[in-house]
C-alpha positions in Angstrom: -59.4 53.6 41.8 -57.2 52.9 38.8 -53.8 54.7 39.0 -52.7 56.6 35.8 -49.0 56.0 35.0 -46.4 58.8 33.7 -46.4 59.4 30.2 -42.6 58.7 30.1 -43.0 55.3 31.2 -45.4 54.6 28.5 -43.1 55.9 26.0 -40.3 53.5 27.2 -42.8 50.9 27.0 -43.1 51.6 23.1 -39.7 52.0 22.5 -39.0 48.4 24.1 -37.3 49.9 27.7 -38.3 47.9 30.5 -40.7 49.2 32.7 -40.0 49.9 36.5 -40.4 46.5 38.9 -44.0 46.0 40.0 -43.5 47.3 43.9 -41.7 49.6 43.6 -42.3 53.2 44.0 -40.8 56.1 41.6 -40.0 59.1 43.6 -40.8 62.5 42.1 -37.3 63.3 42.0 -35.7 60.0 40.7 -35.2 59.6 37.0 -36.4 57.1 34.9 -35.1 54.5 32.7 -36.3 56.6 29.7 -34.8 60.1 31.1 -31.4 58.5 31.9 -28.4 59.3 29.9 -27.6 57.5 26.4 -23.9 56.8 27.7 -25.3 54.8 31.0 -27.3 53.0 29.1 -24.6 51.4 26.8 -23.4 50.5 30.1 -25.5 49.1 31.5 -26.3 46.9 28.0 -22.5 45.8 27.9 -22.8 44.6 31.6 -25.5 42.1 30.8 -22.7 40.3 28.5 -21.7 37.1 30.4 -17.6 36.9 31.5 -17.7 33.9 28.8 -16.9 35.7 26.0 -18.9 38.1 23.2 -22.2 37.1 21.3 -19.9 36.4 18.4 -18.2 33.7 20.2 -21.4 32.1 21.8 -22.9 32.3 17.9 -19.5 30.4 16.5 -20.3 27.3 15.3 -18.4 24.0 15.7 -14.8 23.3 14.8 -14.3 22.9 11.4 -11.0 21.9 11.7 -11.9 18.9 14.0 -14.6 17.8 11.4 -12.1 18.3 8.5 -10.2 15.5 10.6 -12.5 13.4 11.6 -13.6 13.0 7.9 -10.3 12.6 6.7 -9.7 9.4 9.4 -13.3 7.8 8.4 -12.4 7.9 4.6 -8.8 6.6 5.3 -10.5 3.7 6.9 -13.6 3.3 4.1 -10.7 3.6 1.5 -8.7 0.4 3.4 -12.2 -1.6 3.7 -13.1 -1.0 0.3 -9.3 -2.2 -1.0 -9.9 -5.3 1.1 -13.1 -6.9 0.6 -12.6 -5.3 -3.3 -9.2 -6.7 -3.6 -9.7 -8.7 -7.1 -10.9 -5.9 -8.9 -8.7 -3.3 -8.0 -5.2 -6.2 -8.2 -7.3 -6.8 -11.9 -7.5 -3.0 -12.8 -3.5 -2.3 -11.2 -2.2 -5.3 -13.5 -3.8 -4.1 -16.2 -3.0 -0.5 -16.1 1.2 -1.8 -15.6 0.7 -4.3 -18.6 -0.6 -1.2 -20.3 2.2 0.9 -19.6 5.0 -1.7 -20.3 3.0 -2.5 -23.9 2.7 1.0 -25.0 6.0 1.9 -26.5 5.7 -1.3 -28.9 2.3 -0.2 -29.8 3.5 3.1 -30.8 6.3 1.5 -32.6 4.0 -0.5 -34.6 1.4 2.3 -35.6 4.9 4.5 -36.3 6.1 2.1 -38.7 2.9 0.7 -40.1 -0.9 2.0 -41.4 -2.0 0.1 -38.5 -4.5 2.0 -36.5 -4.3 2.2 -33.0 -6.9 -0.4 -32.0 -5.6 -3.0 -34.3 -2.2 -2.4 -33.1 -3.2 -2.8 -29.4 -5.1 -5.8 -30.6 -1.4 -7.4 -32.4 0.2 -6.3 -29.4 -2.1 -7.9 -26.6 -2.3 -11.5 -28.6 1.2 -11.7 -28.6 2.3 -10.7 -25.6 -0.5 -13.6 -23.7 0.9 -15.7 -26.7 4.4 -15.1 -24.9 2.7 -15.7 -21.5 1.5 -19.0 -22.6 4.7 -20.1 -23.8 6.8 -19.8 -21.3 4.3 -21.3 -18.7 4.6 -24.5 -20.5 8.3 -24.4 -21.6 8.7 -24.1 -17.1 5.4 -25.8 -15.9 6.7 -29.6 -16.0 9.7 -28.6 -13.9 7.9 -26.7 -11.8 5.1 -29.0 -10.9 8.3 -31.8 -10.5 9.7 -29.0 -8.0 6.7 -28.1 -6.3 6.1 -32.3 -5.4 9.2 -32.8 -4.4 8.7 -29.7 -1.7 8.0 -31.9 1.3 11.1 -34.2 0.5 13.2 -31.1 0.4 11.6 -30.3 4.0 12.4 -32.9 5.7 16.0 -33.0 4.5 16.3 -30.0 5.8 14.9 -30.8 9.0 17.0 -34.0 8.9 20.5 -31.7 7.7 23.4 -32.0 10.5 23.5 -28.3 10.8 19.7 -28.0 11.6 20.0 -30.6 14.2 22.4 -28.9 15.7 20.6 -25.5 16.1 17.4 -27.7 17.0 19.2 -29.1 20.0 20.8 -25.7 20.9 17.7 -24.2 20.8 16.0 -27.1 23.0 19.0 -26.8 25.6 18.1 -23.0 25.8 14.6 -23.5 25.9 15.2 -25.8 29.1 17.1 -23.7 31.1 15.0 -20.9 30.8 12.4 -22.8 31.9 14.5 -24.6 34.6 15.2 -21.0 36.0 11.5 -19.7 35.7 10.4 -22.9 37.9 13.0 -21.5 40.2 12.0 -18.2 40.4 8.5 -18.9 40.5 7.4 -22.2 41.4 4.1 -23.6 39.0 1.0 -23.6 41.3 -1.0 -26.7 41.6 -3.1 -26.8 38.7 -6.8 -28.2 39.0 -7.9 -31.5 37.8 -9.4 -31.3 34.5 -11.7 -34.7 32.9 -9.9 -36.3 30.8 -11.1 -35.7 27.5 -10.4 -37.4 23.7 -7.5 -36.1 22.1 -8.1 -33.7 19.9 -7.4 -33.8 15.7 -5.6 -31.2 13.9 -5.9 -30.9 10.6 -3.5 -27.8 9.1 -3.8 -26.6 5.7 -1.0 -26.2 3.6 -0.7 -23.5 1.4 1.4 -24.0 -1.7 3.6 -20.6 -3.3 1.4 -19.7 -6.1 -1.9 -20.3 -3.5 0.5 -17.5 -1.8 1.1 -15.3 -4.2 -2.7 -15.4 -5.3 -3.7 -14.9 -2.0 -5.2 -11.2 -2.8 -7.3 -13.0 -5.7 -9.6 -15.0 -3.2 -10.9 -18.4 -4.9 -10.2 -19.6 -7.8 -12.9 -18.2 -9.0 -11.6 -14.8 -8.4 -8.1 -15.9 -10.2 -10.4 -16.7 -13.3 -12.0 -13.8 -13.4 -8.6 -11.7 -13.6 -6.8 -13.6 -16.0 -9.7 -13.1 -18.2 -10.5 -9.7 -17.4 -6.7 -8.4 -17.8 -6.3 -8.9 -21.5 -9.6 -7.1 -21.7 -8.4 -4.1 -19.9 -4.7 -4.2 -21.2 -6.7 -4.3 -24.9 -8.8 -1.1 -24.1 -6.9 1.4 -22.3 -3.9 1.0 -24.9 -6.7 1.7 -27.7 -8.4 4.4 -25.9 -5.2 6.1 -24.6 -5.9 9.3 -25.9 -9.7 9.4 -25.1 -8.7 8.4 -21.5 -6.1 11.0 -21.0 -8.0 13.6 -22.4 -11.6 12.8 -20.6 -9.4 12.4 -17.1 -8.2 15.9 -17.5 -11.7 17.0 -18.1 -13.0 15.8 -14.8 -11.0 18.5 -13.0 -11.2 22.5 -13.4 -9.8 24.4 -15.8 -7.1 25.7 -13.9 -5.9 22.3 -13.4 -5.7 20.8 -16.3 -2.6 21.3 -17.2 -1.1 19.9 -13.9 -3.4 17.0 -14.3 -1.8 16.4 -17.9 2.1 16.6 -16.3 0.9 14.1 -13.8 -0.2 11.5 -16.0 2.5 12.1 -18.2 4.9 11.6 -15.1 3.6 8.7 -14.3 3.5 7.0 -17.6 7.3 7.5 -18.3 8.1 6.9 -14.7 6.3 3.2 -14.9 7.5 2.7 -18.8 11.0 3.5 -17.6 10.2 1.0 -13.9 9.0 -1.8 -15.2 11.1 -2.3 -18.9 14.3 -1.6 -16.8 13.5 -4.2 -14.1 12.3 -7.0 -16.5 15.6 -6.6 -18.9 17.6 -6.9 -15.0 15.5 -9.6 -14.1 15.9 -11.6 -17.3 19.6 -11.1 -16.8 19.9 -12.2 -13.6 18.0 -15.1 -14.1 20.6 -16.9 -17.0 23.2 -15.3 -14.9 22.1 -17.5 -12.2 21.1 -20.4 -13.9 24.3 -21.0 -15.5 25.5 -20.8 -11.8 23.3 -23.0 -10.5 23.9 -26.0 -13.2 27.6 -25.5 -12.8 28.0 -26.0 -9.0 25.1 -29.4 -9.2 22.0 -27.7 -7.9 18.9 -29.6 -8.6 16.6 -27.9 -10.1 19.0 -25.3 -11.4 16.5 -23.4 -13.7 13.0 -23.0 -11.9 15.2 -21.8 -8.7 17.7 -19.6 -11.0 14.4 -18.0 -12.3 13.4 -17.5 -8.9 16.3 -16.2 -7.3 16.9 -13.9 -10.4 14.0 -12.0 -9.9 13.4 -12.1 -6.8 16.7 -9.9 -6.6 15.5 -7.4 -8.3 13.3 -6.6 -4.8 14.1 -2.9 -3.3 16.4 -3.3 -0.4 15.0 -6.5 0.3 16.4 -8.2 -2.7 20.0 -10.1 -1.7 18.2 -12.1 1.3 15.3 -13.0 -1.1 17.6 -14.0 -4.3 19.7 -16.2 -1.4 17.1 -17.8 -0.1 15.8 -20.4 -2.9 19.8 -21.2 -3.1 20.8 -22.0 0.3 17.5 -24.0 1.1 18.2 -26.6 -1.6 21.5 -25.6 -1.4 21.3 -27.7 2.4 20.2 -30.9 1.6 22.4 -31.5 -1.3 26.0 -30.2 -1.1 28.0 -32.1 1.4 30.6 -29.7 1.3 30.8 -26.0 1.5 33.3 -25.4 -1.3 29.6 -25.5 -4.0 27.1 -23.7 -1.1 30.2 -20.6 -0.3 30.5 -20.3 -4.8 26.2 -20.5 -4.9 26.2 -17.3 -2.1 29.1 -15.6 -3.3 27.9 -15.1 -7.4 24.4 -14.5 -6.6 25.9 -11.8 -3.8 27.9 -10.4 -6.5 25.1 -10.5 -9.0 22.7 -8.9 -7.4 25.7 -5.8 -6.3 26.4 -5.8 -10.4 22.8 -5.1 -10.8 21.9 -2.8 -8.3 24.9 -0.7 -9.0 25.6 -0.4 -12.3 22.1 -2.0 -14.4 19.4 -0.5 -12.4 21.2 3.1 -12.5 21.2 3.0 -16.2 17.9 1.0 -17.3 15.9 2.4 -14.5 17.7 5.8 -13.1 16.1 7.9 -10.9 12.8 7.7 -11.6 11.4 6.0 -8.6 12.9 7.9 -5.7 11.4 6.2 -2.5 13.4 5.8 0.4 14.2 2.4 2.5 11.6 3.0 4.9 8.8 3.8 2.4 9.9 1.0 0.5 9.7 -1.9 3.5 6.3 -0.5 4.5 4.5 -0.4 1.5 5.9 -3.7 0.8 4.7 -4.9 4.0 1.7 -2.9 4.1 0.3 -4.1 1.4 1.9 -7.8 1.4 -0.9 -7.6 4.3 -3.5 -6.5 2.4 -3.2 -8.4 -0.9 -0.6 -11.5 0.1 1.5 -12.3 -2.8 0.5 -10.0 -5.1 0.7 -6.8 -2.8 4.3 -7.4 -2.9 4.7 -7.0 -6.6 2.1 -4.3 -6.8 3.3 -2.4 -3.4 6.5 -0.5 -4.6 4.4 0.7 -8.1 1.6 2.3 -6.3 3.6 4.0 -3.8 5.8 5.4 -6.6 2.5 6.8 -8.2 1.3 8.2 -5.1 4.9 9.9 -4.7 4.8 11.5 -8.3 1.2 12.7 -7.8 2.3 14.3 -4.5 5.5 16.2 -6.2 3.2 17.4 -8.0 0.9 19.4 -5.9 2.3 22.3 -4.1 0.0 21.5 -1.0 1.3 17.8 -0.8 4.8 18.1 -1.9 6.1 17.8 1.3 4.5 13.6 1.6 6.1 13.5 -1.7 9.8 14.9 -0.1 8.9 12.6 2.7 8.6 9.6 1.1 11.9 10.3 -1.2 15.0 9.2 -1.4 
């Protein structure tokens, strides 16, 4: 016979309560589910919550923060591969934006002073500065390509120089008694036979310095394609200077424009001021050292007084590098040390005159980078580009350092990296 239920347990039903367990018997004096109080229900409804936490904290979603840095890391690294396996366009489109910043004051000048317009004056400005270029390569190229053969002579003289000997026999000596007293320590076990096989041929390759300093460029067909492309690019951002600026502002919000527009202006005078005060420096330094070098009998007194010259004009790396061309030749030809202590000493002092008292004045303050960020850009991206990172390292760290002073959320990379 079928079995009516209560009428309040078919209201709980319908109101979504859960029905007594099958089994089990409801007394005529025990309450039900639907006749209990509202308060011990919220009771018992809280208890069901697991000791893990709230429903809030079970429906959270992942950390943001911990995608937000993952992200960050993958772009760093897809920016680095991107700036290697890209590295002649973007050395192309750094050397062209420096040539552009160098040029633009005399372009200015000449559409101040003449009805020139802008793109003709670019055009003037371009032609004779390659014109320049070209000039000077072949007033130096015949003593530098005398220099360059007469490299592996200069080696081994140097190799063949009394004082070299001397340090080559030290250092033998040294290297034998450390292995002397490792074969004591530790005698060699036997090691097994081995066929004799043919010797083996090893052909090294030589790498010239301007194969160095083009390193970044790839082939020669990548050193083609930017020294044809530069001219190009040097031509049209100093004609389209004012569309540039203006359409680069208009890629960000309204709200920062007008930060965008300090930044660029920053920058601008910052690399005007950068590179005009260190080519005037270098130029002096380099007759400064030239007449030194002819005075005291160096061979080859221009090609390595242009070198020395502005290779001083290096941050904080400068006085070993502006040495260095000096004392190497500087070896193998004097054979007393009256000429080689007069070479180190003027170059010493010239390169204290000019970091003391020129580069305060034609440069100032306006690249503020410490010693530290100096080296590792300057070995960071020597890495990264070879030769050319070098003269391009110091620049783009000194933009980065601008942009970061200022933008309130990165000013403290920019105080980081200061002086």
């Amino acid at each position: 016979m079928r079995e009516n239920h209560p009428p309040e347990a078919a209201l709980a039903g319908e109101a979504g309560e859960s029905a007594p367990p099958a089994g089990r018997d409801v007394s005529p004096g025990e309450p039900s589910d639907a006749a209990q109080p509202a308060g011990a229900r919220a009771v018992d409804t809280s208890a069901e919550v697991p000791a893990s936490g709230t429903k809030e904290d079970r429906q959270a979603g992942p950390n943001l923060k911990l995608i937000r840095a993952g992200a960050t890391i993958i772009a760093i690294l897809g920016l680095l591969a991107l700036l290697h396996f890209a590295a002649s366009v973007f050395i192309t489109l750094f050397s062209s934006m420096l040539l552009a910043f160098a040029l633009e004051p005399l372009v200015h000048l000449l559409c101040a002073r003449t009805p020139l317009r802008r793109h003709h004056a670019s055009g003037i400005v371009v032609f004779l500065f390659v014109a320049m270029l070209y000039g000077l390569f072949y007033a130096t190229y015949l003593r530098a390509e005398s220099f360059i053969a007469e490299i592996p002579a200069i080696t081994e003289k140097i190799r063949a120089a009394p004082i070299v000997e001397s340090l080559a026999i030290r250092a033998e000596e040294l290297n034998r008694a450390f292995s002397e007293a490792s074969r004591r320590i530790a005698p060699p076990q036997a090691a097994p036979e081995r066929p004799e096989t043919d010797p083996q041929v090893m052909v090294q390759k030589t790498e010239t310095p301007l194969r160095s300093l083009l390193q970044g460029l790839g082939s020669l067909g990548g050193v083609l394609f930017a020294l044809g492309f530069i001219p190009f690019l040097v031509y049209f951002i100093l004609a389209d200077r004012e569309p540039l600026t203006r359409r680069t502002r208009e890629l960000f919000r309204e709200e920062h424009r007008a930060t965008v527009g300090e930044i660029l202006i920053d920058i601008e005078q910052m690399m005007r001021k950068f590179l005009l005060g260190n080519a005037v420096i270098a130029l002096v330094l380099s007759i400064a050292t030239v007449i030194i070098f002819l005075l005291v009998g160096l061979p080859y007194a221009v090609v390595l007084g242009i070198l020395s010259g502005t290779l001083s004009i290096v941050p904080y790396l400068g006085l070993p590098l502006a040495l260095a061309p000096g004392v190497v030749v500087g070896l193998v030809t004097f054979e007393s040390g009256g000429p080689f202590l007069v070479l180190i000493a003027f170059v010493t002092l010239f390169h204290l005159l000019a970091a003391n008292y020129l580069t305060p004045k034609l440069v100032g303050g306006e690249v503020r980078l410490n010693a530290t960020a100096s080296t590792v850009a300057l070995l960071f991206f020597g890495w990264l580009w070879g030769g050319m990172g070098l003269v391009l390292g110091i620049p783009i760290i000194a933009v980065l350092k601008c942009i970061f002073d200022n933008i309130p959320s990165t000013r403290r990379i920019g105080m980081f990296l200061g002086d």
